[in-house]
C-alpha positions in Angstrom: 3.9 -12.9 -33.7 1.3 -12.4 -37.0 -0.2 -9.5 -37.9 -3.6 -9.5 -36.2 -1.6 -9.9 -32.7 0.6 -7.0 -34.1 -2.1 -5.2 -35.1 -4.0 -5.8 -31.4 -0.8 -4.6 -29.5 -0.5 -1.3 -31.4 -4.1 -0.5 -30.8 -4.2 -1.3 -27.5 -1.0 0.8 -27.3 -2.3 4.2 -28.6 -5.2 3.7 -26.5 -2.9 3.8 -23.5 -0.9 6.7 -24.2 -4.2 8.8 -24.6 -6.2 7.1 -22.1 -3.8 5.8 -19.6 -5.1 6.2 -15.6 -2.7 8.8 -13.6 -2.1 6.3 -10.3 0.9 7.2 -7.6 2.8 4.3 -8.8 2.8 4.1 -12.6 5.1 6.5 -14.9 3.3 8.3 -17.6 3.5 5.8 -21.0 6.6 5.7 -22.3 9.0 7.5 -20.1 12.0 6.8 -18.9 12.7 4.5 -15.5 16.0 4.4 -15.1 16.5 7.5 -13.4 14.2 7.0 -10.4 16.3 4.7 -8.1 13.1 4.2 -5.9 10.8 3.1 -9.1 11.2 -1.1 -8.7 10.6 -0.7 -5.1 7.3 1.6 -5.9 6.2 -0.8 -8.5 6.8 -4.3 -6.5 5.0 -2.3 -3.5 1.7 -1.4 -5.7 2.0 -4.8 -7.1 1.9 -6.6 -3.5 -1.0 -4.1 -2.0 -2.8 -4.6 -5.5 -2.8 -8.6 -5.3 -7.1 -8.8 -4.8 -7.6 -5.5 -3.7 -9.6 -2.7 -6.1 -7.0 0.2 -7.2 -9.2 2.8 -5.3 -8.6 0.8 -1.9 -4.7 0.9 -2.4 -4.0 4.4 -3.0 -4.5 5.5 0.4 -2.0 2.7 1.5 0.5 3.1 -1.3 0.8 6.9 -0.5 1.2 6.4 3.5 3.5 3.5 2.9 5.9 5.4 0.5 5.4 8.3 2.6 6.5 6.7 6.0 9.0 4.0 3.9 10.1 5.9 0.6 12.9 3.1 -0.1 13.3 -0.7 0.7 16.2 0.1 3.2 13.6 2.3 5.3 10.7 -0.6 4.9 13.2 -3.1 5.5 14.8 -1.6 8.8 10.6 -0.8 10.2 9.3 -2.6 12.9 6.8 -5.6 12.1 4.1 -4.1 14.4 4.3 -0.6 13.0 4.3 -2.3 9.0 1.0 -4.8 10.3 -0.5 -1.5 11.8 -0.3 0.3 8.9 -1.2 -2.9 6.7 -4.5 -3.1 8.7 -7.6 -2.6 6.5 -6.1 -4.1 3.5 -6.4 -7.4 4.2 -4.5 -10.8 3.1 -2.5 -10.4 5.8 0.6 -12.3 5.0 1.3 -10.0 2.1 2.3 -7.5 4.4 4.5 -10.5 6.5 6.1 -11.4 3.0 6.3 -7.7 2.1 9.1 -7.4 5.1 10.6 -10.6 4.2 11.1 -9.3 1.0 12.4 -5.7 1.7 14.8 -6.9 3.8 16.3 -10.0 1.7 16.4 -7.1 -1.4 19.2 -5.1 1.2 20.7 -8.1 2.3 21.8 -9.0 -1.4 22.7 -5.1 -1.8 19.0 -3.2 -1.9 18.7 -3.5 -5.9 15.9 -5.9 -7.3 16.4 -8.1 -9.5 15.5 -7.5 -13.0 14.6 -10.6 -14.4 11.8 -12.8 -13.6 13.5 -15.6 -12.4 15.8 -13.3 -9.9 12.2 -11.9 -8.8 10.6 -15.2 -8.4 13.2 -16.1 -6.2 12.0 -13.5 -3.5 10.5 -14.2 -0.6 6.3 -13.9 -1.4 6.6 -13.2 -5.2 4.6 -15.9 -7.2 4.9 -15.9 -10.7 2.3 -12.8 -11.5 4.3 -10.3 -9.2 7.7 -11.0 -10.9 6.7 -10.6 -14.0 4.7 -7.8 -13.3 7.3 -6.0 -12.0 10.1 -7.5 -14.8 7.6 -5.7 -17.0 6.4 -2.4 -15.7 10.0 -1.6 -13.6 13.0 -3.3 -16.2 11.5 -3.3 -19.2 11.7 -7.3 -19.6 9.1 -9.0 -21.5 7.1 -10.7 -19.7 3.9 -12.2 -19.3 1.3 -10.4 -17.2 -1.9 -12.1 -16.8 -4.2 -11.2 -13.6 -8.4 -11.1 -13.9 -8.7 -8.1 -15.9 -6.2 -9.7 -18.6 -8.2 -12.8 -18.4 -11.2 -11.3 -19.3 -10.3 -9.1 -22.1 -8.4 -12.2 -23.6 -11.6 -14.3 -23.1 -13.6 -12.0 -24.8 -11.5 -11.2 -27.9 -11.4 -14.7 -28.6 -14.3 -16.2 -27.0 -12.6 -18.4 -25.0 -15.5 -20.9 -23.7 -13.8 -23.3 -21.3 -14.5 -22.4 -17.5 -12.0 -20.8 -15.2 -9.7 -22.0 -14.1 -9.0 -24.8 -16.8 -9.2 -22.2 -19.3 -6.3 -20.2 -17.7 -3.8 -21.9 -20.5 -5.9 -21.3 -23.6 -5.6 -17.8 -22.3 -2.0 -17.3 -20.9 -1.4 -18.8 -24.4 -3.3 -16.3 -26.4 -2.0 -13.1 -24.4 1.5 -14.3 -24.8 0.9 -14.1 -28.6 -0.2 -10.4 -28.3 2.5 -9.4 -25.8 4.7 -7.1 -27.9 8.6 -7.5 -27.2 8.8 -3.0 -27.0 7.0 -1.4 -24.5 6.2 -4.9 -22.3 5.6 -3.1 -19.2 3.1 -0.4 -20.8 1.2 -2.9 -22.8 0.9 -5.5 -19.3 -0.7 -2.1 -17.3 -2.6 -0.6 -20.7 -4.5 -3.8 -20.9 -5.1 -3.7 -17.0 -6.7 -0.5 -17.4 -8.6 -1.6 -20.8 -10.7 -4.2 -18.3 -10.9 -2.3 -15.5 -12.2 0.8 -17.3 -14.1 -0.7 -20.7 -14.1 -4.4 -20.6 -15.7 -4.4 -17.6 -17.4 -7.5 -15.5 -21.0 -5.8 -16.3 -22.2 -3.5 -18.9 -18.9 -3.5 -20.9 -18.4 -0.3 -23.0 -17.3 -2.2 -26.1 -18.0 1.4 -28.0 -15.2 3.0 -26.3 -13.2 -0.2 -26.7 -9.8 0.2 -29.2 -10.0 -3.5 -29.8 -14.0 -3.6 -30.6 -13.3 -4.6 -34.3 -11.5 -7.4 -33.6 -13.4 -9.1 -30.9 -15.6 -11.9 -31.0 -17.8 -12.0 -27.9 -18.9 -8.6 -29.2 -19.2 -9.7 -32.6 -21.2 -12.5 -31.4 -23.4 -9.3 -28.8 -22.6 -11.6 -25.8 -19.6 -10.3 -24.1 -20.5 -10.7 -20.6 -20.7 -14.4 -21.1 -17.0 -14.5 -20.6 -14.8 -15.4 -19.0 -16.9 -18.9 -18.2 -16.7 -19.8 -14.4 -17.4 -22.4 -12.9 -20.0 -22.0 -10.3 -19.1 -21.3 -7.1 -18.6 -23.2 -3.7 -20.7 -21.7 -1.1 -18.6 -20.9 1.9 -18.7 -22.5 5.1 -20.1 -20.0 7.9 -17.6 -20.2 11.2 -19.0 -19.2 14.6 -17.0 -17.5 17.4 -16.3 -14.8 20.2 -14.8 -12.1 20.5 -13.2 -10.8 24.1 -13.5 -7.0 25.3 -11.7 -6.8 28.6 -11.5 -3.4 29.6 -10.0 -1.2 32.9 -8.9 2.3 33.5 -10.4 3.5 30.0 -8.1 1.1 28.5 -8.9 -2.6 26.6 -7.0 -5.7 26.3 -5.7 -5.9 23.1 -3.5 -9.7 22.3 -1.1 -9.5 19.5 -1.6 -12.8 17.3 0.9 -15.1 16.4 3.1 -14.1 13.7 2.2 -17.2 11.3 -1.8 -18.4 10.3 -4.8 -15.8 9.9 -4.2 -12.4 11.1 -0.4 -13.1 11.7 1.0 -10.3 14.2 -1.7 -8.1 14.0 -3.4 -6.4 16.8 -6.3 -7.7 18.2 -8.9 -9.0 21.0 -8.6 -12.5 22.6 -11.2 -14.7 21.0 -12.7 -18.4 21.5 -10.1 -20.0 18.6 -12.5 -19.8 15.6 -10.2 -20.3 12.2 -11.4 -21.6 9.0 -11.4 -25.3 9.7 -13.7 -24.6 12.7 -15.7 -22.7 15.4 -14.4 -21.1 18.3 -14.8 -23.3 21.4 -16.6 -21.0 23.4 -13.8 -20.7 26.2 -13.3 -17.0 28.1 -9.9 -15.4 28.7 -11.8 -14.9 31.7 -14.2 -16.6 34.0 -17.3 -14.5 35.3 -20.1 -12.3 34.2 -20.1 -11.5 30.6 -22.5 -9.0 28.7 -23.1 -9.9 24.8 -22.2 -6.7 23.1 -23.7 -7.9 19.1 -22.8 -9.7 16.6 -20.1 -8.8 13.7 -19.9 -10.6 10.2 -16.8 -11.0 8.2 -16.0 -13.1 4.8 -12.7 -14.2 4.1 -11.2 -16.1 1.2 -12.6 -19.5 1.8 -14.9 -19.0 4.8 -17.5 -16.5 6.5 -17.3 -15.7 10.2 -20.6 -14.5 12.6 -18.3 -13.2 15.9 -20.4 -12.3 19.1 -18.6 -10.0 21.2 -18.9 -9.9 24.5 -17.8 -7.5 27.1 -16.4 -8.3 30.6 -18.4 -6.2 33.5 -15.7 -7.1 36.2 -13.1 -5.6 37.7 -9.8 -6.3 35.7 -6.6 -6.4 38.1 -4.2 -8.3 36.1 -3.5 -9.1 32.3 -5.7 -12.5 31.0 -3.8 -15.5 30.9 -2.2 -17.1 28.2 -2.4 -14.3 26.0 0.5 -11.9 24.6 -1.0 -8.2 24.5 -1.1 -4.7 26.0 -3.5 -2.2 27.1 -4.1 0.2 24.8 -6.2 3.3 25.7 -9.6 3.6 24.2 -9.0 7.0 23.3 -6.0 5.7 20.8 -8.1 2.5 19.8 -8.1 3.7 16.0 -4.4 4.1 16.0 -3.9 0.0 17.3 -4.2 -1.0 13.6 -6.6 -3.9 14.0 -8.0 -5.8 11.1 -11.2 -5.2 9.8 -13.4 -8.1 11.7 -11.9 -6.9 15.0 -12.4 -3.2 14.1 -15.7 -3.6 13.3 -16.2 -5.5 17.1 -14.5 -2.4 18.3 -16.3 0.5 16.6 -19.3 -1.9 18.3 -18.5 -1.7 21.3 -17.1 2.0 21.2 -20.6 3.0 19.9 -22.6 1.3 22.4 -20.5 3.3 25.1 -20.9 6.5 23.8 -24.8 5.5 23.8 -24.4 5.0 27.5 -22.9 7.9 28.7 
């Protein structure tokens, strides 16, 4: 390592142990891990809930997770249904389905993580950004840490021009450089915190910045030009239905199959929509439907417009074909339901409360 990347780890160092957010899951800079036996399983749990998700949305998760599952025998030993119902809101669903997976091959092999990246990467649903991550922040290890607020700050100091991705190499390249061998795991979240605080998408705050001497894009007074992306695919828009069956103030509520989009989670029958395609139109039902609205939802690679309609008939037996309950409408914010079929029930919910 020469002494400019030296020279931009210390900086960015002291910076950290002044300015360093307070979050449920980070020890203060510096201190000791080793006696918390719960702090890997703390980290690799932020890590997981913080894969795409802003820091602000996790902390209410983190702290009800930890609070109901303190340790990765308690997680591990939970019931899938309780974990997805407490998951719901976050989204990315199948983090919380490798999230169990994971808990409960850490107690199989004895309930300790492993404290190497490879050992980590060997875990069910940890890619090559959550081992190190938590080889870093929870062993110690150095390791390379790279996620979009390292990209950017890296991008910036040294003008890195090519779009994303290609230019993910350059970059990994240039932050391996200024990864210090002491401190791995404080440097990996103090640089976090420099773009998510200073180096910011818009209107970066390159006076507050510990690393404004040194870097080019502000040199140059066009920071915000990087990182480069490429421009973006619009997404496909889906179109489907959305099923509320409803008797003896209770609704119909299917539990989805444990692999695909919404995996295990609570929710109401629809037509089939997915990402490859709309719905087909087909009723759990047959009979007089009323249209209740229309709810909008974007996920990764596609947006979804879901009518949602309400069955006015008398319900005597479960729909076919489906595997659900009846959960009582008075309960329906405790069923844990995903976002786009919260949304369809806070519709629906609203509209009766008009009505009576």
């Amino acid at each position: 390592m020469n002494t400019s990347c030296t020279d931009i780890a210390r900086a960015l160092l002291d910076w950290y142990d002044a300015h360093a957010r307070v979050l449920p899951w980070r020890a203060l800079p510096g201190a000791p891990r080793s006696d918390d036996a719960a702090w890997p399983y703390r980290v690799w749990l932020s890590e997981v809930m913080l894969q795409q998700t802003t820091v602000a949305a996790v902390i209410p998760y983190f702290e009800r997770f930890t609070s109901r599952w303190p340790s990765v025998e308690a997680l591990a030993a939970a019931e899938d249904g309780d974990v997805m119902a407490a998951w719901a809101g976050l989204g990315y669903y199948a983090r919380a389905r490798n999230l169990l997976a994971c808990a409960r091959e850490v107690v199989a092999r004895g309930g300790e993580f492993p404290d190497s990246e490879a050992g980590l990467r060997a875990l069910p649903g940890l890619g090559d950004y959550t081992a190190a991550a938590v080889a870093a922040i929870a062993f110690g290890r150095r390791a390379l840490v790279v996620d979009a607020n390292v990209e950017r700050v890296v991008a910036r100091l040294y003008t890195i021009d090519e779009p994303l991705p290609a230019a993910r190499k350059a970059i990994r390249t240039v932050a391996d450089a200024i990864t210090p061998d002491e401190r791995s795991g404080d440097f990996a979240q103090a640089i976090m915190d420099l773009g998510a605080q200073v180096c910011t998408t818009r209107a970066p705050k390159c006076l507050l910045c510990p690393l404004s001497d040194v870097c080019i894009a502000r040199q140059q007074g066009e920071p915000e030009r990087f990182p480069v992306k490429a421009p973006k695919k619009a997404k496909p828009v889906r179109r489907g239905r959305a099923y509320w069956i409803e008797r003896d103030e209770a609704v119909f509520l299917m539990r989805r199959p444990g692999r695909g989009m919404l995996g295990g989670m609570r929710a109401l029958p629809d037509d089939g929509w997915n990402a490859r395609g709309d719905g087909t139109g087909e009723a759990p039902l047959p009979g007089d439907w009323q249209a209740s609205g229309l709810v909008q939802h974007a996920f990764t690679h596609f947006a979804l417009e879901m009518q949602v309609l309400v069955w006015s008939g008398k319900v005597c037996c479960d729909p076919g074909g489906f595997n659900g309950e009846w959960w009582p409408l008075a309960r329906i914010g405790e069923a844990g339901l995903p976002t786009l079929f919260d949304k369809a029930a806070r519709l629906v919910m609203a509209q009766r409360e008009d009505m009576a």
